[in-house]
MARBA-3410 file (N, C-alpha, C, O; in Angstrom, 1 decimal):
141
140.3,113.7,155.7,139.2,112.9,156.0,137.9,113.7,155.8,136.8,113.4,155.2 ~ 138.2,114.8,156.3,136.5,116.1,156.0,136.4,115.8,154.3,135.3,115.8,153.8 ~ 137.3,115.6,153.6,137.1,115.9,152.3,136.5,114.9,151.4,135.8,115.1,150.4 ~ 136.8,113.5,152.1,136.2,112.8,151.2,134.4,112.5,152.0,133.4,112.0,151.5 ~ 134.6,112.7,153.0,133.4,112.8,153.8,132.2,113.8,153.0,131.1,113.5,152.7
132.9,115.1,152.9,132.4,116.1,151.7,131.9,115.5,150.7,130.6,115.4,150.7 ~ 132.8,114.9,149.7,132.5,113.9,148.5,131.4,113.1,148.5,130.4,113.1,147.8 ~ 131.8,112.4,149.4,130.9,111.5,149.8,129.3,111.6,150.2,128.6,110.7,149.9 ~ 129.0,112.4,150.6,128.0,113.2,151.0,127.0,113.8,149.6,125.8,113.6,149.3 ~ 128.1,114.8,148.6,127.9,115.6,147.6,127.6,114.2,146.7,126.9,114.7,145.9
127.7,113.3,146.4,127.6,112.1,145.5,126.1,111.1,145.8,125.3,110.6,145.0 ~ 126.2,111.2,147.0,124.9,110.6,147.5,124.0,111.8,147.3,123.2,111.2,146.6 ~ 123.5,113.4,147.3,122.7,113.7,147.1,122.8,113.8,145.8,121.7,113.6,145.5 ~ 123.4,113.8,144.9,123.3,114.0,143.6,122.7,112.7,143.2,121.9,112.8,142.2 ~ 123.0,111.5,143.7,122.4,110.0,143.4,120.5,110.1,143.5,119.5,109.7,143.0
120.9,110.7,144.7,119.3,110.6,145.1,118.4,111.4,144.2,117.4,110.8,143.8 ~ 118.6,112.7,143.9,118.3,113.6,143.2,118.4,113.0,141.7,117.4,113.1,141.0 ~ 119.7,112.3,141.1,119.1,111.9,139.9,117.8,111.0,139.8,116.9,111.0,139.0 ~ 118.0,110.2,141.2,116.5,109.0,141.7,115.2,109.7,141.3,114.3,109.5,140.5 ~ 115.5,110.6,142.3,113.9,111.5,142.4,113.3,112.0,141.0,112.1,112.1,140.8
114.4,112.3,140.0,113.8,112.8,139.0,113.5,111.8,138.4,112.3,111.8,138.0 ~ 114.6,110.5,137.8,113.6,109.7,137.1,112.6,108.8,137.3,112.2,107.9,136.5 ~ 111.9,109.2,138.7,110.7,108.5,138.8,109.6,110.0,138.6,108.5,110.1,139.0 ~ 110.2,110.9,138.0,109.3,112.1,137.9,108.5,111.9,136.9,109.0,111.5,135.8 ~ 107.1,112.0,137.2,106.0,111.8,135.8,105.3,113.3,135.6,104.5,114.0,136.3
105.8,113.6,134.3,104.9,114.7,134.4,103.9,115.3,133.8,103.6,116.4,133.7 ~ 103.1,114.0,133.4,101.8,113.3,133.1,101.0,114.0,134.8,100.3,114.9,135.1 ~ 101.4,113.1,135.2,101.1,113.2,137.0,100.7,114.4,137.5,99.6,115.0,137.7 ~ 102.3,114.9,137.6,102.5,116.6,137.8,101.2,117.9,137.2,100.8,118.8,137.9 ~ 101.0,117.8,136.4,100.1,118.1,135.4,99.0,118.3,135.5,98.3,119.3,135.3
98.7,116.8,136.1,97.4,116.4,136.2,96.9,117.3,137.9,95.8,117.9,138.2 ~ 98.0,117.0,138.7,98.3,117.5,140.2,97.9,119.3,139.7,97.0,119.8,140.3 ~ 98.4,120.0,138.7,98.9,121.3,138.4,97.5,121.8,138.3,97.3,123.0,138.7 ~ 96.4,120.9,137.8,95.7,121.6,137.5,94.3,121.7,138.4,93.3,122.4,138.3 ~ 94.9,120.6,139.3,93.9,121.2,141.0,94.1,122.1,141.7,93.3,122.8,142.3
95.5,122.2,141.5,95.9,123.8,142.7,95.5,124.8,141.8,94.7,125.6,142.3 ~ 95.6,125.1,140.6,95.4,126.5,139.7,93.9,126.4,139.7,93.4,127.5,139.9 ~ 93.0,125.4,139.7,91.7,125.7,139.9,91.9,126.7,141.0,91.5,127.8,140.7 ~ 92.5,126.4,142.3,92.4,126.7,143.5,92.8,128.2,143.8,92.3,129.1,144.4 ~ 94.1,128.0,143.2,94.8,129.2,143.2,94.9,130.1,142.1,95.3,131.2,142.1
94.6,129.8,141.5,94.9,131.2,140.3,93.8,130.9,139.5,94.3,131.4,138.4 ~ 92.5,130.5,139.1,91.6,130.6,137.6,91.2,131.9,138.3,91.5,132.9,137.6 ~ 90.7,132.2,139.3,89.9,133.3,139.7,90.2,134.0,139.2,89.1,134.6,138.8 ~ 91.2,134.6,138.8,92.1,135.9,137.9,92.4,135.4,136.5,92.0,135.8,135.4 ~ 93.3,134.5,136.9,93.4,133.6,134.7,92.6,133.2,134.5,92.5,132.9,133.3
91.5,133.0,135.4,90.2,131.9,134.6,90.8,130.7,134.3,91.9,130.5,133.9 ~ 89.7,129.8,134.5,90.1,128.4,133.9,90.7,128.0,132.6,91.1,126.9,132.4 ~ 90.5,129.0,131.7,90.7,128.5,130.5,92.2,129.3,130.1,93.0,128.7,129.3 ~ 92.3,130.3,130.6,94.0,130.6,131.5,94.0,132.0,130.5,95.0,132.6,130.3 ~ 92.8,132.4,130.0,92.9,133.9,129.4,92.9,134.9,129.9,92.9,135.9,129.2
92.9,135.2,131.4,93.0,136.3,132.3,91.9,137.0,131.7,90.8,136.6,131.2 ~ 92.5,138.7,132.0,91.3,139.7,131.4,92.5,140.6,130.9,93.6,140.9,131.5 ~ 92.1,140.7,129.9,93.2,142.2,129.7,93.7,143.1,129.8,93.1,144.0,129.2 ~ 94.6,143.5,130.3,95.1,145.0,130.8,95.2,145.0,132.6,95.8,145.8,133.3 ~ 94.2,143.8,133.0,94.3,143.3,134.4,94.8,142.4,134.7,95.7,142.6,135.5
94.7,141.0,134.2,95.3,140.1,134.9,95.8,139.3,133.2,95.0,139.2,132.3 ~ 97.3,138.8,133.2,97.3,138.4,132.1,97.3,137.5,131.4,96.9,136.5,132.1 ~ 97.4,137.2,130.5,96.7,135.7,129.7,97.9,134.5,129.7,99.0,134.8,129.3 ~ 97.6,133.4,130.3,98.5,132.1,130.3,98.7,131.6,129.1,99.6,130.8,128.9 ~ 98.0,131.9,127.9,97.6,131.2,126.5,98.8,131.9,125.8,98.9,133.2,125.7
99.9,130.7,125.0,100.5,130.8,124.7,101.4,132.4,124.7,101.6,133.2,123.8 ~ 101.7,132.3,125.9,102.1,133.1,126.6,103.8,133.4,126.7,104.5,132.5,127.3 ~ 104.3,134.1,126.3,105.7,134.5,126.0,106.4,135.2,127.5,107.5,135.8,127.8 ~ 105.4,135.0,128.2,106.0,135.5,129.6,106.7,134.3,130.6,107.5,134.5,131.5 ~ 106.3,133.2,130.3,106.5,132.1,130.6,107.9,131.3,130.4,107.9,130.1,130.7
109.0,132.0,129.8,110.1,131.2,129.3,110.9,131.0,130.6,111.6,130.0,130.7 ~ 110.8,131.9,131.6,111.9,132.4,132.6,111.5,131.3,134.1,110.8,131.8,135.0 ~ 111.9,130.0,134.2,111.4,129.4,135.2,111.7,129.6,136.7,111.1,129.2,137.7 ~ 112.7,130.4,136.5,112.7,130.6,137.9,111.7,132.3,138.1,111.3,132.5,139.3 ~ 111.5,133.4,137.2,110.9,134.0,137.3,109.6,133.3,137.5,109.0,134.0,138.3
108.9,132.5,137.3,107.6,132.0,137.6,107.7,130.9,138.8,106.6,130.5,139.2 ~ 108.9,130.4,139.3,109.2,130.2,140.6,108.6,131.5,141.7,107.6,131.4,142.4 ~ 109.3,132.5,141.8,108.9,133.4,142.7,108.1,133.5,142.2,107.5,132.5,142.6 ~ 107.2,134.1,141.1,106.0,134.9,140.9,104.9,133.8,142.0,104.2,134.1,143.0 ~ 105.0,132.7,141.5,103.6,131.8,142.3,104.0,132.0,143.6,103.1,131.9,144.4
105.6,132.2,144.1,106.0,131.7,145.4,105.5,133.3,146.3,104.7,133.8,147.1 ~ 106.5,133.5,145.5,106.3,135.1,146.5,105.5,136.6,145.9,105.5,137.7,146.3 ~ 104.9,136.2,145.0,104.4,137.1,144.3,104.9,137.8,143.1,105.9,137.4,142.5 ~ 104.2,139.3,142.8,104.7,139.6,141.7,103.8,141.3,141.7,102.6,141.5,141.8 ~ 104.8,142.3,141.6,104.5,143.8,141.4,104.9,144.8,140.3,106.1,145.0,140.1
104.4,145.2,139.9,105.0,146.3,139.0,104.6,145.9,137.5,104.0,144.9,137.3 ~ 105.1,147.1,136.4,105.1,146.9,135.1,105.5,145.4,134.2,106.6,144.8,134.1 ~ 104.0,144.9,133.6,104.8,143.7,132.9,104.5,143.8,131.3,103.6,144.7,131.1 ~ 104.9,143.0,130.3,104.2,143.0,129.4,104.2,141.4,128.5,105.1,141.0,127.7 ~ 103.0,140.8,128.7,102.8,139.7,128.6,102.0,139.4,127.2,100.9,139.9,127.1
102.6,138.9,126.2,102.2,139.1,124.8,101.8,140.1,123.9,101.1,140.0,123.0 ~ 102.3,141.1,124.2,102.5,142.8,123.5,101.6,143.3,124.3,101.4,144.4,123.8 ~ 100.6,143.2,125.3,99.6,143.7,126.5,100.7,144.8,127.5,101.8,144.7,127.1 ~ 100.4,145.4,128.3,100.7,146.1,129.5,99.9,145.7,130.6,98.8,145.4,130.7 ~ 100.9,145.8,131.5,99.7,145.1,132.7,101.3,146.0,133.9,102.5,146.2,133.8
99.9,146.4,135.0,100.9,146.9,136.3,100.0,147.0,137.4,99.4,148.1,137.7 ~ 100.0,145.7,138.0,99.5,145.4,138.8,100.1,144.3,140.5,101.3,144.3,140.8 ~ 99.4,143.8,141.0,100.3,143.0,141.5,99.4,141.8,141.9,98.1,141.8,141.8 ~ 100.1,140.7,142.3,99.8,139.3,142.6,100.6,138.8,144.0,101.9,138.6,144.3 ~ 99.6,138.6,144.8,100.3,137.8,145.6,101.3,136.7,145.7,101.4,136.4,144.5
102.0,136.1,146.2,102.0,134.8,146.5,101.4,133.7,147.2,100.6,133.9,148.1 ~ 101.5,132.6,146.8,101.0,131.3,147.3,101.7,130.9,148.1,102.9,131.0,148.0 ~ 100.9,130.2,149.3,101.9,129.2,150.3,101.6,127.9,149.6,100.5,127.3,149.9 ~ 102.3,127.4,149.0,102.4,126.2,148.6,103.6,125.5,148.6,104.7,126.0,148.6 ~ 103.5,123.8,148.5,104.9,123.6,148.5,105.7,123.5,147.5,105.2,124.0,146.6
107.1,123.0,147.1,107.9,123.1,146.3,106.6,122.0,144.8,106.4,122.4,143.6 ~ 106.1,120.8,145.6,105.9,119.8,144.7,104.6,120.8,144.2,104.1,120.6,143.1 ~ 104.2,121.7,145.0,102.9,122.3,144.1,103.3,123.2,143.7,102.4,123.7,143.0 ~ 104.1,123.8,143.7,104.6,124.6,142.8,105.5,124.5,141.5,105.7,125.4,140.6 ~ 105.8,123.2,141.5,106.5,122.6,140.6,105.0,121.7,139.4,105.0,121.6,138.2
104.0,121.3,140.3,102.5,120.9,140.1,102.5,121.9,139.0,102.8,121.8,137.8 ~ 102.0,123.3,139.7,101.0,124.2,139.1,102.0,124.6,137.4,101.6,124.3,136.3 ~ 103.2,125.1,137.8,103.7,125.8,136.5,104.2,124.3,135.6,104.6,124.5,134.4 ~ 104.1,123.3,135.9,103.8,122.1,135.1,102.6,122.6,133.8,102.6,123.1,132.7 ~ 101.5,122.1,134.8,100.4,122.5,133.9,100.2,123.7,133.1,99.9,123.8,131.9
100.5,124.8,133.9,100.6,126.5,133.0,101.3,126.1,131.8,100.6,126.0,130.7 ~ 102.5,125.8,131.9,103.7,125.8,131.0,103.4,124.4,130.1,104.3,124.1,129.3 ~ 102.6,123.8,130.0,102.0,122.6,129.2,100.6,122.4,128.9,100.0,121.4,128.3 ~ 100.0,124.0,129.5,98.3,124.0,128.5,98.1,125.1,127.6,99.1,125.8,127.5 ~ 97.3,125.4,127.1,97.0,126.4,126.5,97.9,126.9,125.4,98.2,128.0,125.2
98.5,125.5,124.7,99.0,126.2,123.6,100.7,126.4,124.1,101.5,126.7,123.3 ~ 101.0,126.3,125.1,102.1,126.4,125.8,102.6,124.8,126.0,101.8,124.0,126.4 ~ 104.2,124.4,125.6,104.4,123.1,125.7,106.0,123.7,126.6,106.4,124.8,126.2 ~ 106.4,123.4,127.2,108.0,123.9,127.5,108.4,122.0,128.8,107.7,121.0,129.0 ~ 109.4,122.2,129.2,110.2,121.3,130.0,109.7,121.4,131.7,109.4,122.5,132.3
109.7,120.2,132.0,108.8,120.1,133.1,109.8,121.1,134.2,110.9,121.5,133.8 ~ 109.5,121.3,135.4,110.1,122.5,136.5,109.7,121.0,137.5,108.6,120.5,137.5 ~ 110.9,120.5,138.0,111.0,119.5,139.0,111.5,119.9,140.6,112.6,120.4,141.0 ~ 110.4,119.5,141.4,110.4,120.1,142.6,111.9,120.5,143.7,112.3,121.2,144.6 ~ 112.4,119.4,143.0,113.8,119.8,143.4,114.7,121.0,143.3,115.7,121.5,143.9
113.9,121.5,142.0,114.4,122.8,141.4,114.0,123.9,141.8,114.4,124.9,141.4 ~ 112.9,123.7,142.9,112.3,125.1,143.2,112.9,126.5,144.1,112.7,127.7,143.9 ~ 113.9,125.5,145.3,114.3,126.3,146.5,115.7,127.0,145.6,115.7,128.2,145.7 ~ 116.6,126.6,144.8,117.3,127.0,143.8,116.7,128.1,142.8,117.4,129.1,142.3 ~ 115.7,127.9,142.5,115.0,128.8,141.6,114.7,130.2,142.6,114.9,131.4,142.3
114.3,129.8,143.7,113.8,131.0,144.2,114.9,132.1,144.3,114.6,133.3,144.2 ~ 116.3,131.5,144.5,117.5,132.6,144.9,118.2,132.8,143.6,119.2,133.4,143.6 ~ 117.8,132.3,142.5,118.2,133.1,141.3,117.9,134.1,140.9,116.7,134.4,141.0 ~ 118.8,135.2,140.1,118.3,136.3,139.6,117.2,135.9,138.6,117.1,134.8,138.1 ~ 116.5,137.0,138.4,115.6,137.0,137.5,115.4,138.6,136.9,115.7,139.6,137.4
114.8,138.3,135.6,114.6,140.1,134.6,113.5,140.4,134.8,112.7,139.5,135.1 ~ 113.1,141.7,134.8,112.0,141.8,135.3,111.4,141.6,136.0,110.3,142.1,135.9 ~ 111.5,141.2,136.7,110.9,140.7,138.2,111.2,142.0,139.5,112.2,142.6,139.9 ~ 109.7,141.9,140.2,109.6,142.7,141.3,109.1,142.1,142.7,107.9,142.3,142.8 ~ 109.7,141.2,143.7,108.4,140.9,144.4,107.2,141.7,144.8,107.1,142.9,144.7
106.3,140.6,145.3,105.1,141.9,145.7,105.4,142.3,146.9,104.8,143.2,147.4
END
């Protein structure tokens, strides 16, 4: 009986979860992404998402950006140590944001779909998963 109860259980969140994503717009998302990064991050990337160099690094078509769950923690929990973000050096650190899954799913929407950067949307369901994955390079702050 526990087992199909198990099943049962495991089938309904996966139903729901396929639900939640195909009502995901990420037109929306995007649009959401780029009120918190006003908020939270141009101050350093700047609005136009070019950072400064050698200090804070540039979002523009940006090769640092492939690793989604590395940019899960980086917005969540921060980010320390040596990086190198389009043949640049940078070693510095970045806090984390308290934000939630859906704005964090918001913000690297938009990152990851402006500036020259197009990649697959990061859907908020994917975040608390993302956070407990390994990641390369990666240091929290």
């Amino acid at each position: 009986m526990k087992i199909i109860s198990s099943i049962v259980v495991v089938l309904l969140s996966t139903l729901a979860l396929q639900s939640f994503n195909q009502n995901f717009d990420l037109k929306e998302s995007i649009s959401r992404g780029k009120t918190v990064y006003s908020a939270q991050c141009a101050s350093c990337h700047m609005e136009d998402g070019n950072g400064l160099e050698g200090v804070f690094p540039t979002l523009v078509k940006s090769d640092y950006l492939v690793d989604k769950n590395r940019l899960v923690k980086i917005v969540s929990t921060g980010l320390r140590g040596p990086i190198v973000v389009n043949g640049a050096n940078y070693d510095g650190e970045m806090p984390g944001n308290e934000l939630t899954d859906e704005q964090v799913s918001d913000v690297l929407n938009y990152i990851r779909n402006s500036w020259g950067n197009q990649d697959k949307a990061v859907l908020p369901g994917e975040i608390q998963q993302a956070k407990k994955e390994t990641s390369k390079n990666y240091q929290a702050y």
